[in-house]
Structure formats: C-alpha cells, structure tokens
Gaussian input, Z-matrix of N, CA and C with variables (Angstrom, degrees):
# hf/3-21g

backbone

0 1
 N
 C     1     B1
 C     2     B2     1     A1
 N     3     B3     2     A2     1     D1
 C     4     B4     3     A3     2     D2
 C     5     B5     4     A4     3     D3
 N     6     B6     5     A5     4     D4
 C     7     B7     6     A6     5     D5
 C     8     B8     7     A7     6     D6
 N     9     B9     8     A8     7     D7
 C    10    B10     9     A9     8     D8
 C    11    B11    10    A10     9     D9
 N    12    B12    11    A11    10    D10
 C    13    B13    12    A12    11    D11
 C    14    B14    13    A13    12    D12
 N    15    B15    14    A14    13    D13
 C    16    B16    15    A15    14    D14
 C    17    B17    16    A16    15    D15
 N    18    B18    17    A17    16    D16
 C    19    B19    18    A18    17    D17
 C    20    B20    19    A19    18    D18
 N    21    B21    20    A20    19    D19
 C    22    B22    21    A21    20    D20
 C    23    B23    22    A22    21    D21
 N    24    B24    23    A23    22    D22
 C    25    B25    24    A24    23    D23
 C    26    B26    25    A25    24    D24
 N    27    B27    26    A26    25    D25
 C    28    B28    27    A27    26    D26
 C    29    B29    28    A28    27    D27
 N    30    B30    29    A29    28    D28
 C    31    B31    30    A30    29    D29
 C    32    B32    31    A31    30    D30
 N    33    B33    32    A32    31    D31
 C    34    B34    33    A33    32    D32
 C    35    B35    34    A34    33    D33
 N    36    B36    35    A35    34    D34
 C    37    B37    36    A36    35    D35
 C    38    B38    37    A37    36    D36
 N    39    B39    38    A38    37    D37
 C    40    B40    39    A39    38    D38
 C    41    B41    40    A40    39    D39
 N    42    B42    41    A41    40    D40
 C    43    B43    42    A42    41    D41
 C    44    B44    43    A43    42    D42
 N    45    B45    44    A44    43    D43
 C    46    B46    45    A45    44    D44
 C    47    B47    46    A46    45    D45
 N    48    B48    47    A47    46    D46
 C    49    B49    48    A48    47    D47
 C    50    B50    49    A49    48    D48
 N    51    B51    50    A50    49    D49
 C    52    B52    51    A51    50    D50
 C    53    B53    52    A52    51    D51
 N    54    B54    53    A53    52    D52
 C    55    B55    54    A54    53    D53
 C    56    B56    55    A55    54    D54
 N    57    B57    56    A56    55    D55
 C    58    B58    57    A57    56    D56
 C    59    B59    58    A58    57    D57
 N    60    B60    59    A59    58    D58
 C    61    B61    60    A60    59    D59
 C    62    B62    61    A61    60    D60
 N    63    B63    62    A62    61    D61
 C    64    B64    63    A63    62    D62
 C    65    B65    64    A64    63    D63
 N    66    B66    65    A65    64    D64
 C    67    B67    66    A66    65    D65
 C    68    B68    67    A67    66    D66
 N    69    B69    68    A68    67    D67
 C    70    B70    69    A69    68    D68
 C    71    B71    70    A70    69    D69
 N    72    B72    71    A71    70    D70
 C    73    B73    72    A72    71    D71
 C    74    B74    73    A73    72    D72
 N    75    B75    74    A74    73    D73
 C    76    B76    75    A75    74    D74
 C    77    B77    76    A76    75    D75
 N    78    B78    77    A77    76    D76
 C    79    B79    78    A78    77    D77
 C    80    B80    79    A79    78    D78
 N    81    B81    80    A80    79    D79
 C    82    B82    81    A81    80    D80
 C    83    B83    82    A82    81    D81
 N    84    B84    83    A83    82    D82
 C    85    B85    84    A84    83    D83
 C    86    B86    85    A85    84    D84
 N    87    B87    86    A86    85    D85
 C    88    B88    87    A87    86    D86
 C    89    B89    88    A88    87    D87
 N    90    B90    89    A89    88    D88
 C    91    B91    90    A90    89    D89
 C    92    B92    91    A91    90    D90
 N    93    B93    92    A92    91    D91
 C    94    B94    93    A93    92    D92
 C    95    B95    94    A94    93    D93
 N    96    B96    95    A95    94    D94
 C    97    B97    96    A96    95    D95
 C    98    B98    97    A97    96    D96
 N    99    B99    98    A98    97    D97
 C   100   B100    99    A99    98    D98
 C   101   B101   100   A100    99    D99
 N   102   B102   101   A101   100   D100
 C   103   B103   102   A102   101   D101
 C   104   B104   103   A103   102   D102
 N   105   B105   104   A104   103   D103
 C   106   B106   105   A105   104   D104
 C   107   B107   106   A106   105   D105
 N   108   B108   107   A107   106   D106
 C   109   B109   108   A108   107   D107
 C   110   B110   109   A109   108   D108
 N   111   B111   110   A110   109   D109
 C   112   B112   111   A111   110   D110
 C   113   B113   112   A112   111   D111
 N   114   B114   113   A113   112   D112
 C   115   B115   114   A114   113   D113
 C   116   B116   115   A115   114   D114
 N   117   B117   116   A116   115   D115
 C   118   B118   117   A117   116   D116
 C   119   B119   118   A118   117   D117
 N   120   B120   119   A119   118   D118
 C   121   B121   120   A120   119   D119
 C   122   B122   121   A121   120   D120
 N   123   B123   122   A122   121   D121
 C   124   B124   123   A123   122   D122
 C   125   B125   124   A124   123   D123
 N   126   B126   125   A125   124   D124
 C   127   B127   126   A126   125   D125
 C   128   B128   127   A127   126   D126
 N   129   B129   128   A128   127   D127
 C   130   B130   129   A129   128   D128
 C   131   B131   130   A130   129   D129
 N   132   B132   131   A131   130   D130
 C   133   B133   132   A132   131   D131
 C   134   B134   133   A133   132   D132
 N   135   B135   134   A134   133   D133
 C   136   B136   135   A135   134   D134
 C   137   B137   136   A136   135   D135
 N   138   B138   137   A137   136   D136
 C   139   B139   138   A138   137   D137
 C   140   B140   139   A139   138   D138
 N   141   B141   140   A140   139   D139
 C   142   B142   141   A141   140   D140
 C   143   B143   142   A142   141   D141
 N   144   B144   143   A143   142   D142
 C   145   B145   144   A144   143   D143
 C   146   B146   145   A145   144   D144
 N   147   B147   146   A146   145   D145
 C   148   B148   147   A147   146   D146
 C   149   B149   148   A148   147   D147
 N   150   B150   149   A149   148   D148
 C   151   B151   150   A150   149   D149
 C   152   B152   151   A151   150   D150
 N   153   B153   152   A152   151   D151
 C   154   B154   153   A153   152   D152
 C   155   B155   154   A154   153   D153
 N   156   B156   155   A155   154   D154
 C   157   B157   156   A156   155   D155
 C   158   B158   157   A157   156   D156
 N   159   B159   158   A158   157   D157
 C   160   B160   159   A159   158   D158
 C   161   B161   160   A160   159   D159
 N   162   B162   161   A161   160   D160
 C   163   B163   162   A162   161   D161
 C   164   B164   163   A163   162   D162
 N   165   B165   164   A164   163   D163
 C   166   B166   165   A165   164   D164
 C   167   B167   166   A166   165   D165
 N   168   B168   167   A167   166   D166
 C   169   B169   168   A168   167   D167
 C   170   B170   169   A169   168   D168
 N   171   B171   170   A170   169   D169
 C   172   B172   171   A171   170   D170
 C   173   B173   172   A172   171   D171
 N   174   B174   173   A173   172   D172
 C   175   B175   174   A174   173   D173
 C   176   B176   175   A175   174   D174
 N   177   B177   176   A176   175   D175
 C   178   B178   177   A177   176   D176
 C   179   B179   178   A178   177   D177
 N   180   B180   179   A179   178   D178
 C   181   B181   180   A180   179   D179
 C   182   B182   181   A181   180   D180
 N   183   B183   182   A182   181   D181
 C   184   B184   183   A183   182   D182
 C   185   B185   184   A184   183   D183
 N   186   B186   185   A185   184   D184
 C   187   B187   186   A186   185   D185
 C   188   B188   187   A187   186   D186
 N   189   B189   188   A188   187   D187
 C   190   B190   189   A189   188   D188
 C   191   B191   190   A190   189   D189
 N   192   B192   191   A191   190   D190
 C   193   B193   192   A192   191   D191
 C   194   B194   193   A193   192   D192
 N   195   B195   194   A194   193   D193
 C   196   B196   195   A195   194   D194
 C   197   B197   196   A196   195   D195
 N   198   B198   197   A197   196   D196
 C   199   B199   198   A198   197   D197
 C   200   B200   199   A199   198   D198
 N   201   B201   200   A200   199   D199
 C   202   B202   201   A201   200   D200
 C   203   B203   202   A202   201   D201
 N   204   B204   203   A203   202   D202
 C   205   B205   204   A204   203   D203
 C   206   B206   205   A205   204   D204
 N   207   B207   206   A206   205   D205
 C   208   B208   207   A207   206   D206
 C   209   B209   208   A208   207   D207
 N   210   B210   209   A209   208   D208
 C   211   B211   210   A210   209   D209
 C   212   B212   211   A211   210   D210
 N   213   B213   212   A212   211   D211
 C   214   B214   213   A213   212   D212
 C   215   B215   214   A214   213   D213
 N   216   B216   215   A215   214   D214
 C   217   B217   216   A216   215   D215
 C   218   B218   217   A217   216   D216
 N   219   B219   218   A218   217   D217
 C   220   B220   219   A219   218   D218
 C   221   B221   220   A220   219   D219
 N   222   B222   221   A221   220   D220
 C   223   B223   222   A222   221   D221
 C   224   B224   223   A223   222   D222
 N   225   B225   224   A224   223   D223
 C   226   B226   225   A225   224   D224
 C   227   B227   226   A226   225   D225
 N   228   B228   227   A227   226   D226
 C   229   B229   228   A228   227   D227
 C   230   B230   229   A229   228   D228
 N   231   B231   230   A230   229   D229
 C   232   B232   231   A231   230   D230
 C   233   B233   232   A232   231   D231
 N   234   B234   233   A233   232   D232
 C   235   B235   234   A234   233   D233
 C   236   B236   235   A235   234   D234
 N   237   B237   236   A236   235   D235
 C   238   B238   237   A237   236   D236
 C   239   B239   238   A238   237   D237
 N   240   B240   239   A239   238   D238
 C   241   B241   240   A240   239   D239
 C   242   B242   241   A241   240   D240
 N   243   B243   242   A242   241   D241
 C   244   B244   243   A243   242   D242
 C   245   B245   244   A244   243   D243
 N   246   B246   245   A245   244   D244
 C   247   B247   246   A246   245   D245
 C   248   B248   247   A247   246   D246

   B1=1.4403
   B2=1.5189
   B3=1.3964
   B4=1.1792
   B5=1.4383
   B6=1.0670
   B7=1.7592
   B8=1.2235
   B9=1.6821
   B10=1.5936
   B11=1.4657
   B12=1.2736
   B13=2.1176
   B14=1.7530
   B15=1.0300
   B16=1.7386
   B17=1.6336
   B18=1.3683
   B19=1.6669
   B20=1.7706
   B21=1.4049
   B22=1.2274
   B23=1.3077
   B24=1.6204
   B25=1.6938
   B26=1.6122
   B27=1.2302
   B28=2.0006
   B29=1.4641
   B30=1.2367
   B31=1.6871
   B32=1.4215
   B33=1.3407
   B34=1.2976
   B35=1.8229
   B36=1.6792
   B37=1.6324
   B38=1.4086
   B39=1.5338
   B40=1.2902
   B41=1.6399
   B42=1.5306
   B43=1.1765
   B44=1.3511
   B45=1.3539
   B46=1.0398
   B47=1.7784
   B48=1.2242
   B49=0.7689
   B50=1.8948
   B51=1.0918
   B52=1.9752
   B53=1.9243
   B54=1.3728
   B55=1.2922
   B56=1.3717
   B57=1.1721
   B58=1.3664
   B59=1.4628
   B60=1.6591
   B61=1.4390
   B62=1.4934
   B63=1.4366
   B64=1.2868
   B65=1.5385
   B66=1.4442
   B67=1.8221
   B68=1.4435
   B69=1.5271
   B70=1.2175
   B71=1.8230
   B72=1.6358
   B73=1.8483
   B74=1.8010
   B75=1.3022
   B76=1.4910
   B77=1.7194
   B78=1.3045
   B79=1.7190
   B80=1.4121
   B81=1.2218
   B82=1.3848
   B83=1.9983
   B84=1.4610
   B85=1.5018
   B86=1.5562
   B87=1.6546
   B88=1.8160
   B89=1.8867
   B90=1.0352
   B91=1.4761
   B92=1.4354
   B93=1.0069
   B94=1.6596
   B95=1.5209
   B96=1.2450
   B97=1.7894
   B98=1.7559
   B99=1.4772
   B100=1.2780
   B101=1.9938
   B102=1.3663
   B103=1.7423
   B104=1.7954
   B105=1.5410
   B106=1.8210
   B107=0.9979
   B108=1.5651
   B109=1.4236
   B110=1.2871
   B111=1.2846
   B112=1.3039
   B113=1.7659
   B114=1.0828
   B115=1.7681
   B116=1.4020
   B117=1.9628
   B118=1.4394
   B119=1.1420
   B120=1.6597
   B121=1.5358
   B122=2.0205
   B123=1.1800
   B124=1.1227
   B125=1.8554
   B126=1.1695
   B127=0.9392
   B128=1.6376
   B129=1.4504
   B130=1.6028
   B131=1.3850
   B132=2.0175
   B133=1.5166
   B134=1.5451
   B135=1.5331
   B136=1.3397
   B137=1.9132
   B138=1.6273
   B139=1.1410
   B140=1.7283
   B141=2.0642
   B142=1.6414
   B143=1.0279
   B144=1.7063
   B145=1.3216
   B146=2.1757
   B147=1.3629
   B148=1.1934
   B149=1.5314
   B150=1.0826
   B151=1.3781
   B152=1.7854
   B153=1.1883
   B154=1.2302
   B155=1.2313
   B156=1.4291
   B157=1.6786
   B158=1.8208
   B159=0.8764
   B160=1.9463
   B161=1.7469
   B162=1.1504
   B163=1.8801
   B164=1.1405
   B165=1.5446
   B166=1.6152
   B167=1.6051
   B168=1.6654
   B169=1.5128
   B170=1.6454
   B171=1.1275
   B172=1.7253
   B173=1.6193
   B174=1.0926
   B175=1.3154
   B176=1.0104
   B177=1.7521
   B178=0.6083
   B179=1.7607
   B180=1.5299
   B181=0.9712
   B182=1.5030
   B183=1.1836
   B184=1.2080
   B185=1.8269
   B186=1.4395
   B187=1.3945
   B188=1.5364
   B189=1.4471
   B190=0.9983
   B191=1.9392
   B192=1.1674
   B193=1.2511
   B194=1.5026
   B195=1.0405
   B196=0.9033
   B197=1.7953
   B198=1.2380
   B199=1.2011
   B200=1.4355
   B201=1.4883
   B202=1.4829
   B203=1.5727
   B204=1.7397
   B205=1.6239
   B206=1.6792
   B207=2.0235
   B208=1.3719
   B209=1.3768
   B210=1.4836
   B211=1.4593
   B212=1.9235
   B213=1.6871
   B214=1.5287
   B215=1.8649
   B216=1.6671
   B217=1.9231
   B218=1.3795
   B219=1.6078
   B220=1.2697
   B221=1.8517
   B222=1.5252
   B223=1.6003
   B224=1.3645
   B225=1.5504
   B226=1.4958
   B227=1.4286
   B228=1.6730
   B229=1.1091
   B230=2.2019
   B231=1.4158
   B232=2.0230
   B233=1.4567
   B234=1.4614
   B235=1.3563
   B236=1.4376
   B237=0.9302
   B238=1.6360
   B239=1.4589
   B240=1.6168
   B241=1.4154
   B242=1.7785
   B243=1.4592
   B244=1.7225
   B245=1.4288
   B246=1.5338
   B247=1.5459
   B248=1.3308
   A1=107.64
   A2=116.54
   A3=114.30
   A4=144.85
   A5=150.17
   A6=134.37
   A7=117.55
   A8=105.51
   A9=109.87
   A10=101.31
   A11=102.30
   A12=124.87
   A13=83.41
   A14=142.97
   A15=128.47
   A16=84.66
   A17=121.54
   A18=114.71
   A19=106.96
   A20=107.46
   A21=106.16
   A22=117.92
   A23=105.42
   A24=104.03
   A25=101.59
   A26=103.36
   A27=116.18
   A28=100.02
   A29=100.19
   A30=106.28
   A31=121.11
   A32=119.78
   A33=110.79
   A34=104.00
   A35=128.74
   A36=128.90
   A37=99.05
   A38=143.71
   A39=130.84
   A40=107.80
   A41=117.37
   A42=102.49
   A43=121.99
   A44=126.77
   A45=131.25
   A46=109.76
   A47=110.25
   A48=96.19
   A49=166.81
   A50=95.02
   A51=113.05
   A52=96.49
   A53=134.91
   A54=109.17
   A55=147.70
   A56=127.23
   A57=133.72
   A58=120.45
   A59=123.70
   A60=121.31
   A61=119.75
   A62=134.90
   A63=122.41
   A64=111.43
   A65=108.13
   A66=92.50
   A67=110.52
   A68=116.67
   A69=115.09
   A70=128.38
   A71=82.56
   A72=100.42
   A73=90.99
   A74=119.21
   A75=105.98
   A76=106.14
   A77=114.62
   A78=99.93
   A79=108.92
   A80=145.47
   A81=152.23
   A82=116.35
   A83=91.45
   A84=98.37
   A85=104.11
   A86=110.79
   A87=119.20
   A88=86.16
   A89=107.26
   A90=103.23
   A91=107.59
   A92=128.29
   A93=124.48
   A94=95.29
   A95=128.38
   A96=123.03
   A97=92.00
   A98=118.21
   A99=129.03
   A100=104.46
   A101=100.12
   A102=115.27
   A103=107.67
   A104=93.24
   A105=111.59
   A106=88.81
   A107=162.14
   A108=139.88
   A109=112.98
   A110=141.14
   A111=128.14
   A112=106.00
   A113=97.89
   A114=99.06
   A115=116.98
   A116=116.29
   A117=128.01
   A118=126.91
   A119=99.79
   A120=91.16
   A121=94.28
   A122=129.86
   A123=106.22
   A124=102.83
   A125=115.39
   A126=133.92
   A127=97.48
   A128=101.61
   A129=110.41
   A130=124.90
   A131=92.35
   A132=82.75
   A133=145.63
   A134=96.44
   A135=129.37
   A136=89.77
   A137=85.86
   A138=90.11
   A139=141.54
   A140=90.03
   A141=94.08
   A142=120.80
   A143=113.50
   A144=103.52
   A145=110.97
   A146=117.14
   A147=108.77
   A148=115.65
   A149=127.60
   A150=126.02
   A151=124.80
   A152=102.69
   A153=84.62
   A154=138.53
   A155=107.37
   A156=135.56
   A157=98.97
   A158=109.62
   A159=109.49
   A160=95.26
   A161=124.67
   A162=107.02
   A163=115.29
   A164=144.44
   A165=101.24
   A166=118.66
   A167=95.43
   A168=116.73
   A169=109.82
   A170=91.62
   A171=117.23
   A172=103.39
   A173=140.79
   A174=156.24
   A175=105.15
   A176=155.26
   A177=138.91
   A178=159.14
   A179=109.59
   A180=124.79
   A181=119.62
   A182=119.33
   A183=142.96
   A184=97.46
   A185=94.46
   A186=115.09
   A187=96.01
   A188=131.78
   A189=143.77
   A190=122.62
   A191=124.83
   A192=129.83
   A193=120.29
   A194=132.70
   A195=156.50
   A196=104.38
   A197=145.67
   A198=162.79
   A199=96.15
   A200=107.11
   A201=97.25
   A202=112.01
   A203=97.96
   A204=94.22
   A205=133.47
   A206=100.81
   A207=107.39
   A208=114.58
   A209=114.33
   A210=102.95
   A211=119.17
   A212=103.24
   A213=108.37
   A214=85.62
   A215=108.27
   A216=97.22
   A217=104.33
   A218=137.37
   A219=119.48
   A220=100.57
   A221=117.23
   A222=103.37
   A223=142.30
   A224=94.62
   A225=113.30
   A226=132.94
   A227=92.95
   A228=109.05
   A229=122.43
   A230=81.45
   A231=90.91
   A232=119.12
   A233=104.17
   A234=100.31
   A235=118.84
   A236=115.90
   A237=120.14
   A238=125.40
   A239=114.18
   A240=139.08
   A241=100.46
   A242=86.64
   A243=100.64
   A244=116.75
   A245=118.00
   A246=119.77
   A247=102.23
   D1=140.66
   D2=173.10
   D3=-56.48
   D4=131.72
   D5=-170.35
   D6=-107.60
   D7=24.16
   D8=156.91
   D9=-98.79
   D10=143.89
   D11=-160.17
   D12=-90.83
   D13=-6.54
   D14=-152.94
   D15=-114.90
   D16=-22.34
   D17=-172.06
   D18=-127.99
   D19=11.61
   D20=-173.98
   D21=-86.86
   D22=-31.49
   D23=177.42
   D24=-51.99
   D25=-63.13
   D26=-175.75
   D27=-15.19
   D28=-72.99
   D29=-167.50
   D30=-72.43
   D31=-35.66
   D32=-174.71
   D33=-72.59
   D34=-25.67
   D35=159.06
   D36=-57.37
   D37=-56.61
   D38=-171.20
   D39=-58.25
   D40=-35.94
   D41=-173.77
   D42=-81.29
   D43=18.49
   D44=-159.82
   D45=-134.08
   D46=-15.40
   D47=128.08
   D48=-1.20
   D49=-109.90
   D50=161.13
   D51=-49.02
   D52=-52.47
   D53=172.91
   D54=-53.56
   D55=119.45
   D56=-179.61
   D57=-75.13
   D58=45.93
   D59=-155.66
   D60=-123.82
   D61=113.02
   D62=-179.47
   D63=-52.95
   D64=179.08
   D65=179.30
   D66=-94.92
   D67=-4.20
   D68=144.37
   D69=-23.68
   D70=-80.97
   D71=-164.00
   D72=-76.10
   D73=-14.29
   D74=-176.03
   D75=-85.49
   D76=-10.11
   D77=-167.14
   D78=-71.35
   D79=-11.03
   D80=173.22
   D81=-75.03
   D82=-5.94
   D83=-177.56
   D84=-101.17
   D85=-29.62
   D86=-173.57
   D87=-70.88
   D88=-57.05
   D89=-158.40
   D90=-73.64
   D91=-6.70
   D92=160.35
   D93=-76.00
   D94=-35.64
   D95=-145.63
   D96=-80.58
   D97=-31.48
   D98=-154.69
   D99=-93.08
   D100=-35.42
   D101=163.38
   D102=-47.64
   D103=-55.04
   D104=-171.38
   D105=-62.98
   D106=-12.41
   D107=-157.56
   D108=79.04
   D109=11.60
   D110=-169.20
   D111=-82.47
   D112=146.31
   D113=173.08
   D114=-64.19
   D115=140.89
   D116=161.75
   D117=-20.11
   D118=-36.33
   D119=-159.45
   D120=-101.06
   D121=-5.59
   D122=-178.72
   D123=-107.03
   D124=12.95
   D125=-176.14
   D126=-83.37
   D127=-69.69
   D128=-176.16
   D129=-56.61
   D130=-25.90
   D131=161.37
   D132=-101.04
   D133=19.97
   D134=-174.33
   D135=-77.27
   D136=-75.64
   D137=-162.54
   D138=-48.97
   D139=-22.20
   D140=170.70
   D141=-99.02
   D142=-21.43
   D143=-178.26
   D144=-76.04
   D145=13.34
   D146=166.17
   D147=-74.03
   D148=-45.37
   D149=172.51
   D150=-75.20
   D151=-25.38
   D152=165.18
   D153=-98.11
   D154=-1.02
   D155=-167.92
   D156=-103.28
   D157=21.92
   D158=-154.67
   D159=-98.93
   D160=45.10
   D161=163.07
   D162=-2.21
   D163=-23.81
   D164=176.48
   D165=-79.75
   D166=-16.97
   D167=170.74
   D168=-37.18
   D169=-63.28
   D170=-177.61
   D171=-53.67
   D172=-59.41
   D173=170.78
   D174=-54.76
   D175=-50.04
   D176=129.11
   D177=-14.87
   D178=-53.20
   D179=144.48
   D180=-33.08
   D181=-57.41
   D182=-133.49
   D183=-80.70
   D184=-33.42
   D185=-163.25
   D186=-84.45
   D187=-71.97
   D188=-178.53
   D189=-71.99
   D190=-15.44
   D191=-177.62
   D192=-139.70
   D193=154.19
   D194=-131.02
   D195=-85.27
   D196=120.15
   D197=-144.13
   D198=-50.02
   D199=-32.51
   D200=-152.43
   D201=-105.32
   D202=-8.43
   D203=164.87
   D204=-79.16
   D205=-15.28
   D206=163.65
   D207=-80.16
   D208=-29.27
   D209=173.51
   D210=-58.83
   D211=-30.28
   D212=-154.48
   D213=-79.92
   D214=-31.09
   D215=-176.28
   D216=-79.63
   D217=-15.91
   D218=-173.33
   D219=-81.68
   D220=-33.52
   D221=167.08
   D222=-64.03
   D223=-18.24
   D224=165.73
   D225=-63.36
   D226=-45.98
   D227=174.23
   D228=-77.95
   D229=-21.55
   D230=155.45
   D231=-76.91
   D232=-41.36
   D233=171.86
   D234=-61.53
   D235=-60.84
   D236=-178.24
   D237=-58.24
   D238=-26.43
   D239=158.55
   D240=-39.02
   D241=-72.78
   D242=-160.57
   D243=-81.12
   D244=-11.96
   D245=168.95
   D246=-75.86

C-alpha cells in the first residue's frame, strides 16, 4: 500500500475490496498496516470498507431479507465507495 496520505484512502478502499472480512477478523490487518507505516487514512479505509464491501453480506441478505434491504446496502455501499 502506498505511504502517500493524498492516494492512500483510494487504495487501501480498492484493497478491500477482494477481502471477505468482518471488522472483527479484519482488525489485526489495520494494525499491522499502521506498524508498516501506512497512512490513517488508508488504513481507515481498509478497515471499513471490509465490512461493508463484503459480498457474502450481499448474498446473504439476499437469502434471508427482503429484496430491498440488499438493494438499500449495495447503494450504500456505492455511496460510501464513491464519497
């Protein structure tokens, strides 16, 4: 991950992505990222965008609730992506 703070949020949300991690099992990955020197801010966005970016969430939902609450977390999770 990068250790410029102006491009770090970017990447640390892209990298978070591809993980499948509650923020449980993910908090052991921020605090390694923050040991390495990595910047706050791509740190923080490591760390939240794992739970809300998490497809099995979505798959889940999907299974157990009602159409319109996976639709209302997949816009959330665009919104919050792209803000």
């Amino acid at each position: 991950m990068t250790r410029k703070a102006s491009s770090s949020s970017s990447v640390g949300g892209l990298l978070a992505l591809p993980c499948m991690t509650c923020t449980c099992c993910g908090a052991p990955i921020p605090a390694t990222l923050r040991r390495e020197g990595v910047p706050n801010s791509g740190t923080l966005a490591f760390w939240v965008g794992n739970p809300i970016l998490n497809p099995a969430v979505i798959a889940f939902l999907l299974l157990v609730a009602p159409l319109q609450w996976a639709v209302a977390r997949v816009q959330l999770e665009l919104f919050l992506f792209l803000v």
